[in-house]
C-alpha positions, 0 to 999 in steps of 0.5 A: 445604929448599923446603917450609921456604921455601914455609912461611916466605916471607913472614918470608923476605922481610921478614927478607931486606928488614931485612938489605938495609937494615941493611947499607947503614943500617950502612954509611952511619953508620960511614963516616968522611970524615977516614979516622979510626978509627970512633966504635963507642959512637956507631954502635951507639947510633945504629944499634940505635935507628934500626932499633927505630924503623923497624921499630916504625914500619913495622909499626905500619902493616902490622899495625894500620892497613894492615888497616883499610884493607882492610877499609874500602877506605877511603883518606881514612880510611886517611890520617887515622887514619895521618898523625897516628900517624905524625907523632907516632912520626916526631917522637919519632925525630928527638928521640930521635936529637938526644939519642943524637948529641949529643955526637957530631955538631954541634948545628947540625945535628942542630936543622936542618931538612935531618936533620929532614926526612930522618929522617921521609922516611926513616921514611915510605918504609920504612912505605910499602914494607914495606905495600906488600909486604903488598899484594903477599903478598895479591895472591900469596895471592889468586893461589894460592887462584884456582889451587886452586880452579881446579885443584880445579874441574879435577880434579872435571871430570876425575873427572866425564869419567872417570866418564862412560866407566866406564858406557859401557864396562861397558854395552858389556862387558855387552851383550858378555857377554850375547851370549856367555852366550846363545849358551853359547860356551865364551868367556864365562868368560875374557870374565867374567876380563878385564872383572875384570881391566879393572875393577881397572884403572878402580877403582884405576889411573885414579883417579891423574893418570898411568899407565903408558902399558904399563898403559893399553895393556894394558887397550886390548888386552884390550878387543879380545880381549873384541871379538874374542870377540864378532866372531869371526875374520872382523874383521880387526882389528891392534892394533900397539905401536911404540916403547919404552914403558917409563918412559912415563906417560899420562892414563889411558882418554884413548885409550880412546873411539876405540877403543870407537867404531871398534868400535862404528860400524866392524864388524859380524858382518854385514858381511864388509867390516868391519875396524879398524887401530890404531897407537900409536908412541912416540918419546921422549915423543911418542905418536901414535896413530891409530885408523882402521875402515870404515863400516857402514851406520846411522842418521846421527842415531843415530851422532851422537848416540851417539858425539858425546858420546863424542867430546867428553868425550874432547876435554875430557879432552885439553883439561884434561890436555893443554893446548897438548901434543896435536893431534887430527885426525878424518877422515871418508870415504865408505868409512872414519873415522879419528882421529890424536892426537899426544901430548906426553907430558913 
């Protein structure tokens, strides 16, 4: 039923418009002062052509001259094509109404200038309003066409942050993978199993708008293991889901980023001081998530560099899919960085 209306509104509307006004046009004609029985031979006459009239006249300028006006954007060229028409046209109405009511209403005014005056008023306002509905289903149309493009604009940006990750993620992965296979460890094959498994994930999964926030926490999760793999048992590293999450949709790898970036600033085989703590609580359609690592020592223009494109793709992804629905806070201290986005889910 909705997609009827959508496909048919502008003949909705003019249709709706022509009842409303045959109504009150019907009403007006039948009403009898005296309280006698109505004249039906003269309302029917007179209504059928009074409305043939109207709307002939009304769409002569919606579909004739009213684009012409658009088109030229002139309004004095507009003015004399039309006046002259429409005078014409007004005028044959007012003999043509004196002829059917003839014998019905009194000659003396029918021939005066108050019912001459107020059939052409009448005609010219229902000229006027029905082209002005033409100006306002052009302003809609105009409107709908700017917001699919803007959605499409959109879209094609969210496909491009998207696409930004996946590299950055399989460069990681491999480095991860190489260490593995260089140094034989029995681990490589079940790191090789989980990348395919995380590959599924990025191809097919995150190409949709929302995903299950379950599948988006499972790929985080085997993103650790492939990192617990790499760093051993000596990282102390607590990954804990709280809250149901079941029935629950998110923008797929927007949480991703932090995670990668604790990993890859915050621990190091080298450093028996390195640890990351990550939290995703859900209540209702609320999700927080705070991600929190040490530091290690690097080049600061180095981090920088590298993590701050990072962190802005994922700030514009949350922008174009989280509009005025998320707050992010990034903490930075001597011995620690944290990140806690709160998420509104609906």
């Amino acid at each position: 039923m909705e997609s009827f209306i959508q496909r048919h509104k502008k003949s909705l509307l003019h249709i709706a418009f022509w009842c409303v006004y045959a109504s009150f046009f019907f009403y007006q004609i039948s009403f009898n002062k005296g309280g006698g029985e109505p004249d039906w031979a003269r309302i029917s006459k007179d209504f059928t052509f009074h409305m043939i009239a109207m709307i002939g006249i009304s769409y002569l300028n919606y579909f004739f001259f009213l684009p012409r006006l658009l088109r030229s954007r002139n309004f004095g060229r507009y003015i004399l094509e039309f006046l002259p028409v429409f005078c014409v046209l007004a005028y044959l109405v007012v003999v043509g109404k004196r002829f059917i009511l003839a014998d019905y209403i009194p000659t003396h005014w029918l021939y005066s200038t108050r019912f001459t005056v107020n059939v052409i008023l009448g005609a010219l306002f229902l000229a006027v309003f029905v082209g002005l509905l033409k100006f306002v289903e052009d302003w809609f149309e105009l409107e709908a066409r700017k917001k699919e493009l803007e959605n499409k604009s959109l879209s094609s940006e969210l496909r491009f942050l998207k696409a930004q990750i996946n590299p950055h993620f399989l460069f990681n992965t491999l480095n991860n993978l190489y260490y593995l296979a260089y140094t034989k460890s029995p681990n490589t094959t079940e790191v090789i199993s989980k990348l395919s498994q995380m590959m599924r994930y990025m191809l097919d999964d995150s190409n949709h708008s929302r995903v299950s926030l379950s599948k988006e926490i499972e790929y985080m999760q085997n993103y650790v293991s492939l990192e617990q793999l790499r760093l051993g048992e000596h990282v102390p590293i607590r990954f804990e889901v709280q809250g149901d999450i079941s029935g629950v949709t998110i923008a797929p790898l927007v949480l991703i980023t932090f995670l990668e970036n604790a990993f890859k600033h915050g621990v190091s085989n080298s450093s028996s001081d390195s640890w990351i703590d990550v939290l995703i609580q859900v209540k209702g359609k609320m999700c927080n998530y705070r991600v929190a690592n040490s530091k290690i020592p690097e080049s600061g223009k180095t981090v920088k560099k590298k993590s701050g494109i990072g962190l802005q793709n994922v700030k514009r992804r949350l922008e174009l899919s989280y509009p005025d629905k998320y707050q992010l806070k990034v903490e930075s201290l001597e011995d620690r960085y944290s990140v806690e986005l709160k998420l509104n889910l609906e």
